[in-house]
C-alpha distance (Angstrom), angle and dihedral (degrees) to the residues before:
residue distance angle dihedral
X1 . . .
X2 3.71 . .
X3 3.83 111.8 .
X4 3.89 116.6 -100.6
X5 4.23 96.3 45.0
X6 3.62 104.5 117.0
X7 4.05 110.1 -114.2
X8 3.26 123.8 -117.0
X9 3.92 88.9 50.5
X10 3.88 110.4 -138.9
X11 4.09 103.1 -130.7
X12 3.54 109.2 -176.3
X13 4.37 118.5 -160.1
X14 3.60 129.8 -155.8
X15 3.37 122.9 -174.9
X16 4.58 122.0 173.8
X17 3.87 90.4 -123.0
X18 4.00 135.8 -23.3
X19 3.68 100.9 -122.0
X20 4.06 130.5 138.3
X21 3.69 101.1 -55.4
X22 3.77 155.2 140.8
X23 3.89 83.2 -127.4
X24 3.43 99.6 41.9
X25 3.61 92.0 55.3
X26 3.66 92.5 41.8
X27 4.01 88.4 61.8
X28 3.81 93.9 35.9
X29 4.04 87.7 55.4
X30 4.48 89.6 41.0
X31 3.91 92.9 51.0
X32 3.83 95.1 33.9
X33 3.67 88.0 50.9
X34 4.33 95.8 40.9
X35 3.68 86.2 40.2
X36 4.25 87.5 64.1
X37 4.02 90.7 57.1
X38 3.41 125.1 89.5
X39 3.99 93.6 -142.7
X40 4.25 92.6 68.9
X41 3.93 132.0 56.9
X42 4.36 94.9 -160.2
X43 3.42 131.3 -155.0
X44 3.69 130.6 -169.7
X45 4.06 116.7 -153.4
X46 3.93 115.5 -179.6
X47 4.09 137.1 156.3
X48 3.64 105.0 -119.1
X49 4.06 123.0 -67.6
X50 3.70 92.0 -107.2
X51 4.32 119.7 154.4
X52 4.33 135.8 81.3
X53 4.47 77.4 -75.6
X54 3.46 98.8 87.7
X55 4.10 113.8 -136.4
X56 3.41 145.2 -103.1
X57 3.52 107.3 -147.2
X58 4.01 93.5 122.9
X59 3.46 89.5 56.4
X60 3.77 87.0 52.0
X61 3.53 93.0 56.4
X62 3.80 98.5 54.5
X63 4.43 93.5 48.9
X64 3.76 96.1 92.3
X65 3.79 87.4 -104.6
X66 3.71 127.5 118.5
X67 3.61 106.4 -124.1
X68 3.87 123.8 -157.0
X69 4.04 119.8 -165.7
X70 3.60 112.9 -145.7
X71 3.56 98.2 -161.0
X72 4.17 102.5 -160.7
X73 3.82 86.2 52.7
X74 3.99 107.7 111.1
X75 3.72 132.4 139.0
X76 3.18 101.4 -108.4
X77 3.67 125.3 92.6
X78 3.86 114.0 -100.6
X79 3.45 124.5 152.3
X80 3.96 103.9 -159.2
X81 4.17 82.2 45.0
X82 3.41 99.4 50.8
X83 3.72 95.7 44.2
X84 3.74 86.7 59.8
X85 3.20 90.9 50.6
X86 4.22 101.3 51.1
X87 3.91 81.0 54.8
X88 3.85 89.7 48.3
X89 3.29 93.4 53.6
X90 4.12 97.8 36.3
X91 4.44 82.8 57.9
X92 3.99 89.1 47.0
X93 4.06 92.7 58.5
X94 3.99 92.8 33.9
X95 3.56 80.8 61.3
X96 3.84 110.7 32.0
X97 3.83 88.7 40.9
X98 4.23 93.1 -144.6
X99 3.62 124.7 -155.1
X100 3.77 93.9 -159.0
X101 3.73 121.4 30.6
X102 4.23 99.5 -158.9
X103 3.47 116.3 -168.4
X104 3.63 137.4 -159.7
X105 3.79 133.9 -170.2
X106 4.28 134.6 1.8
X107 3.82 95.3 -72.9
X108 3.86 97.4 39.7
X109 3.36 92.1 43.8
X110 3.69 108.0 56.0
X111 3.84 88.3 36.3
X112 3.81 97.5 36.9
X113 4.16 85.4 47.1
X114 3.78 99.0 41.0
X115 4.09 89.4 49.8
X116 3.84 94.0 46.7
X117 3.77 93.3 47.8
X118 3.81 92.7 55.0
X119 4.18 94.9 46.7
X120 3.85 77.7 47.2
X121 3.95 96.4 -126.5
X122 3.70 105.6 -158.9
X123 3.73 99.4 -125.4
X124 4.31 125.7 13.9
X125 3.80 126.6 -174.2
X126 3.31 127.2 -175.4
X127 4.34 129.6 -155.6
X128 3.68 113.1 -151.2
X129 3.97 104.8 -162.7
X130 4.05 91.8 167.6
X131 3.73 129.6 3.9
X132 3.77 124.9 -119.9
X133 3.11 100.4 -136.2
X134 4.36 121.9 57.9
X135 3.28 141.6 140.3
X136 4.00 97.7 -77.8
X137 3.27 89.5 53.7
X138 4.19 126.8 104.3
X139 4.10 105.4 -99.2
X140 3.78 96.5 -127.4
X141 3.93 88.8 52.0
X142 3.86 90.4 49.5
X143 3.49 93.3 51.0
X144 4.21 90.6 43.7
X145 4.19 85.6 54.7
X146 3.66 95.3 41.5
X147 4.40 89.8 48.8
X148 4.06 81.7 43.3
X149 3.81 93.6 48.3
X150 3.84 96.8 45.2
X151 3.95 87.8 49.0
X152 3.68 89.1 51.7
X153 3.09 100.2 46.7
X154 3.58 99.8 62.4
X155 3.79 93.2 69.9
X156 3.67 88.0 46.2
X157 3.72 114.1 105.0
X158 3.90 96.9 -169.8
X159 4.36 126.8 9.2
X160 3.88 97.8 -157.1
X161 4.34 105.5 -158.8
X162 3.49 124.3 -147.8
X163 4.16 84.4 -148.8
X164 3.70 134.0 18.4
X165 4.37 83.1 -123.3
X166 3.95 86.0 68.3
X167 3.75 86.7 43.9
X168 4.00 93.8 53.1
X169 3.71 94.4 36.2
X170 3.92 93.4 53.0
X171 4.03 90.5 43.5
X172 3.79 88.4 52.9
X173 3.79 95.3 46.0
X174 3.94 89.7 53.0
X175 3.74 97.9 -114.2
X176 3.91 93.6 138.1
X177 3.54 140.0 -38.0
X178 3.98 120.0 -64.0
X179 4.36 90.1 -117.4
X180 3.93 88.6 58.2
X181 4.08 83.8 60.4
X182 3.66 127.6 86.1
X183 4.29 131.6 179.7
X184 3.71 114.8 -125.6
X185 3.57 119.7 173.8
X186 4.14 114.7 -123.2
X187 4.34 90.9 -106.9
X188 3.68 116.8 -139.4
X189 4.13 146.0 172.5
X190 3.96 96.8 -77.9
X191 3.84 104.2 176.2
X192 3.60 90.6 61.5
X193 3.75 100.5 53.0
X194 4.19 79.8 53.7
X195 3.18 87.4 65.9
X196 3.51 108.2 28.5
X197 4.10 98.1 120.2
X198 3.42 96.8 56.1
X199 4.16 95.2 104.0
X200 3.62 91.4 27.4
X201 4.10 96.8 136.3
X202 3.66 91.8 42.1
X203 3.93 88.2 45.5
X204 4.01 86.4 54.5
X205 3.67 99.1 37.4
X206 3.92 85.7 60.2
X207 3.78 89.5 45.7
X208 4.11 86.4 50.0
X209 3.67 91.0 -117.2
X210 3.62 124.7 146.2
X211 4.39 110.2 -108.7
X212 3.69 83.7 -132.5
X213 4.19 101.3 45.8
X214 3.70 126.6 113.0
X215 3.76 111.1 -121.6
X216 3.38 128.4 178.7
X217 3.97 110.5 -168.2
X218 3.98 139.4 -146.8
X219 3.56 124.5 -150.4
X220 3.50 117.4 -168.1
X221 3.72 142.4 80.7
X222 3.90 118.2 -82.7
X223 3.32 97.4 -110.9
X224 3.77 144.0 125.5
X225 3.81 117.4 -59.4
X226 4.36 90.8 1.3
X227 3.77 81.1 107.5
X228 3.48 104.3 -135.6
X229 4.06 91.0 143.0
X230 3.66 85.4 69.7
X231 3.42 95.9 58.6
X232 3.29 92.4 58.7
X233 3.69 105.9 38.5
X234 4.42 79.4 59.0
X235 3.47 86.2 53.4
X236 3.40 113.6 87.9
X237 4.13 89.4 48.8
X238 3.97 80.3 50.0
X239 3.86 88.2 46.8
X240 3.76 94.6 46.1
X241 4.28 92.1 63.5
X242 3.57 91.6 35.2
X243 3.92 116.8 39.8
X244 3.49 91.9 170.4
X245 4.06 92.2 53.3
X246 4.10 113.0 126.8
X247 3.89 124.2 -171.8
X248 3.46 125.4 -140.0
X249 3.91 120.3 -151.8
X250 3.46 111.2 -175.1
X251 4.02 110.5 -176.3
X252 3.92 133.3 46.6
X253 3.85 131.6 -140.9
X254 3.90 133.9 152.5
X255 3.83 106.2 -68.6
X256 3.92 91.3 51.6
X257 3.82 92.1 109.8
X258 3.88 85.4 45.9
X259 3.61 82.5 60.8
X260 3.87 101.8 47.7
X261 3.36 84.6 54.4
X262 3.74 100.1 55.6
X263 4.38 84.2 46.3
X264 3.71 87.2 50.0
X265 4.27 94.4 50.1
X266 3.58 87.5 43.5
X267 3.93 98.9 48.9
X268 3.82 90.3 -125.9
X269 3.85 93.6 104.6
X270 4.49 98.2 103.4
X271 3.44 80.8 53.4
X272 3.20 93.4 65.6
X273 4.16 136.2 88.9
X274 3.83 112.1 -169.9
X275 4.03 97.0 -174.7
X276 3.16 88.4 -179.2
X277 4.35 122.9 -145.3
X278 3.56 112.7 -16.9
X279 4.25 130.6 -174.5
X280 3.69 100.4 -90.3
X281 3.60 84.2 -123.0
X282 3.77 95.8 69.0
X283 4.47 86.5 53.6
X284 3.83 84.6 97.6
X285 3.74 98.1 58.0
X286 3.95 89.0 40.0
X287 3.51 92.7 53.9
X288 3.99 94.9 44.5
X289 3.93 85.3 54.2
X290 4.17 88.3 62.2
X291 3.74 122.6 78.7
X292 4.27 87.5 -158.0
X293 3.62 137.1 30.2
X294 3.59 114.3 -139.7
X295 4.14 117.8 -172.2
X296 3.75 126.5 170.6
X297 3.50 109.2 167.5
X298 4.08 113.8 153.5
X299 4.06 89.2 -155.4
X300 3.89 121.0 39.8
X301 3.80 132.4 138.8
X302 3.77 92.3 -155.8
X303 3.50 110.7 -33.6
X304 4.20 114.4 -128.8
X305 4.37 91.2 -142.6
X306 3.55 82.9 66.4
X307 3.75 104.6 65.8
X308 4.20 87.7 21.2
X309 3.92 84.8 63.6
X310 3.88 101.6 40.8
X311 4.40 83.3 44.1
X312 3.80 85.5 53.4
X313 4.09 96.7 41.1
X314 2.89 97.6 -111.0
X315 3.90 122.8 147.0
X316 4.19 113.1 -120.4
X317 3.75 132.3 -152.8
X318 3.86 110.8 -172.6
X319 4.25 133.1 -176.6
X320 4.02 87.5 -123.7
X321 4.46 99.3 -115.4
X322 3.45 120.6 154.7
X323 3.50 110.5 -41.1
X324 4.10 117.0 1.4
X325 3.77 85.0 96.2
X326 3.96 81.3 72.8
X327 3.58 93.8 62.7
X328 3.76 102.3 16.6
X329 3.79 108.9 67.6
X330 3.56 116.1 -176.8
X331 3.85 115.2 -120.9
X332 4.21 83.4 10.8
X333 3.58 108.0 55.3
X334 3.26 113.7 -2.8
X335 3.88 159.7 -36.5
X336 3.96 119.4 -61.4
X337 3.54 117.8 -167.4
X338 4.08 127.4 -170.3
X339 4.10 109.4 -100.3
X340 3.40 109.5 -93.2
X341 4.16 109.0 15.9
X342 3.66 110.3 129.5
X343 4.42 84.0 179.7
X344 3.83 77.3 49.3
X345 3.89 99.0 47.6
X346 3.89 94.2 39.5
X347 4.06 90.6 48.0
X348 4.10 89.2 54.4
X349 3.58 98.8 38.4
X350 4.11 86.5 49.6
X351 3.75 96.5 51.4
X352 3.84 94.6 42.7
X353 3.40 89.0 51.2
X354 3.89 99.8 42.4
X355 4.42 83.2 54.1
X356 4.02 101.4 39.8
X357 3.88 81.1 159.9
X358 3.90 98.8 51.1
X359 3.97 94.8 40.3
X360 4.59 81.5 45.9
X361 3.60 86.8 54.4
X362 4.30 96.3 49.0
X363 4.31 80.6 42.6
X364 3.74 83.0 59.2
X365 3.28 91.1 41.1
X366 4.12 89.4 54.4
X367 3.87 96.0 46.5
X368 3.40 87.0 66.1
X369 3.91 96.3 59.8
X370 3.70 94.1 40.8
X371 3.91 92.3 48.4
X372 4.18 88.2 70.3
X373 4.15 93.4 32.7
X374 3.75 104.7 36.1
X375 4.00 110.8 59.5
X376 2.96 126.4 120.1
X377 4.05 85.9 -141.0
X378 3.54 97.2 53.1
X379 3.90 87.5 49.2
X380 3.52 92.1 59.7
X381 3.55 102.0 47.6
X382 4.09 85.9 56.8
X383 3.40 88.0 52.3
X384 3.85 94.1 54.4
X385 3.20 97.8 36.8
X386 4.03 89.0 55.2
X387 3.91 82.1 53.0
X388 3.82 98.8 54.9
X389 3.85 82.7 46.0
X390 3.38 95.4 62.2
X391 4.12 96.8 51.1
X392 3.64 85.1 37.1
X393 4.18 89.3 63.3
X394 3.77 85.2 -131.6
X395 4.20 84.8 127.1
């Protein structure tokens, strides 16, 4: 670091709200790990964990960070809230005097950006770990997030990616410049994805499935555009080749009666295990019990059941969305399937399942990528070394 910045470097993060999420955790791991070196004083500042998700504020509270709820922060857009909120957040850096303003998240980061811009924090990064704006969304609300996006990112001093898609999708909608953009893998808990089979019959007797069943597992909440509906509209093709075939849903959200409903018309409902919400920390041990991945989300950055799945050795098949064709490599490390195709879905799922020891051996295959992308080390040291970077004048 360049001499004259003050040491321990002030790094402020702001995240919408501290739910049950691939975000959440990657900002839980980034301040938990920051928090643990002597060059950074961290703080945490989040809107309440509020949704179906469940939150992860407690686990906040014991990363090293000091963690600030701003309670009229939500995701949804409200004008009178998120007013409150940009003055919230203007107070917090007035006082705490930040060198880095780190954002996370739509909300937080138009709010988090806008505030840090006008208290003229010296340096501001920004982590995009899903885009606002896609293809399911309504035009005039893409074109609102992309205008947003390009006017935030002019303050912006660095955009840090969880996937070269988001990169190439935000350089072609003219959010910023492609040098202002930087790749940095979504960090997680490696060692106990390793290890994550190791109580896989007790795991499944406690889950009421048979030691000796196939099951092929979602993880994601039921929700809008995480695609469990076409998991189960491929089921009963999936069903008809393997009788003995159970599903594993692990996650809730607001449309999971919707879904029971479609099982139940469908006839595919027994076949079905809705666990429910689990502690993120238990994911490893669900994902050890499954002998198949399954994830069909329409709108990822880089989905985290990916690389958890390949870590554990377990065999992936993936709609291919932004960035799972990072991770899963056709012929290599997995199946990728076009967004959408139930024929598609059902075809992959059916010959993965028909080979458990070929799609093991691409798994295997997998692990060994993740192992050097995935930890939650190796995201942190990115991270700082983006910060240094930015004192340094090297960006």
């Amino acid at each position: 670091m360049s001499k004259g910045v003050k040491t321990p470097l002030k790094v402020m993060h702001i995240i919408t709200r501290f739910i049950r999420g691939g975000a959440q955790e990657n900002t839980l791991l980034t301040v938990a790990g920051l928090a643990k070196r002597p060059d950074y004083e961290v703080s945490l500042v989040t809107g309440p964990g509020l949704g179906p998700e469940g939150d992860m504020l407690d686990d906040a509270m014991k990363s090293g960070a000091k963690v600030i709820v701003v309670d009229a922060m939500r995701r949804a857009i409200h004008p009178w809230r998120d007013w409150v909120s940009y003055w919230a957040l203007r107070r917090l850096m007035r006082e705490m005097k930040p060198d880095i303003v780190h954002t996370h998240s739509s909300k937080a980061g138009i709010l988090g950006r806008w505030a840090a811009r006008a208290e003229r924090v010296p340096k501001i990064v920004h982590s995009i770990h899903g885009l606002p704006f896609h293809d399911y969304e309504r035009w005039w609300l893409n074109r609102l997030y992309i205008a947003l996006e390009r006017n935030c990112a002019r303050c912006t001093d660095r955009i840090i990616c969880v996937a070269d898609a988001m990169t190439d999708k935000a350089v072609a909608a003219g959010v910023a410049p492609r040098e202002k953009f930087v790749t940095v893998y979504s960090g997680m808990e490696v060692e106990p994805f390793l290890h994550a089979g190791e109580e896989r019959d007790a795991v499944r007797k406690a889950l009421g499935i048979a030691p000796d069943a196939v099951v092929a597992g979602v993880v994601a909440r039921i929700s809008p555009l995480k695609g469990h509906e076409f998991v189960i509209r491929a089921a009963p093709a999936i069903v008809a080749r393997n009788p003995g075939v159970k599903f594993l849903f692990v996650g809730d959200g607001h449309i999971r009666r919707e879904m029971e409903e479609l099982a139940r018309g469908l006839g595919v409902f027994e076949h079905i295990v809705w666990a429910g919400l689990r502690p993120y920390r238990e994911i490893p041990e669900l994902v050890g019990a499954m002998d198949l991945v399954v994830h069909t989300s329409l709108r990822e950055g880089l989905a985290r059941v990916l690389p958890q799945a390949l870590l554990a050795g377990v065999p992936v098949v993936s709609y291919d969305v932004d960035g799972a064709k990072e991770v899963v490599i056709p012929g290599k490390t997995g199946w990728l399937v076009g967004a959408e195709s139930i024929e598609g879905l059902s075809g992959a799922v059916c010959e993965a399942l028909g080979d458990l020891g070929h799609a093991k051996a691409l798994a295997l295959a997998g692990r060994e990528l993740c192992q050097k992308h995935f930890p939650a080390e190796v995201m942190v040291e990115e991270i700082d070394r983006e910060y240094k970077r930015l004192f340094e004048g090297k960006v």
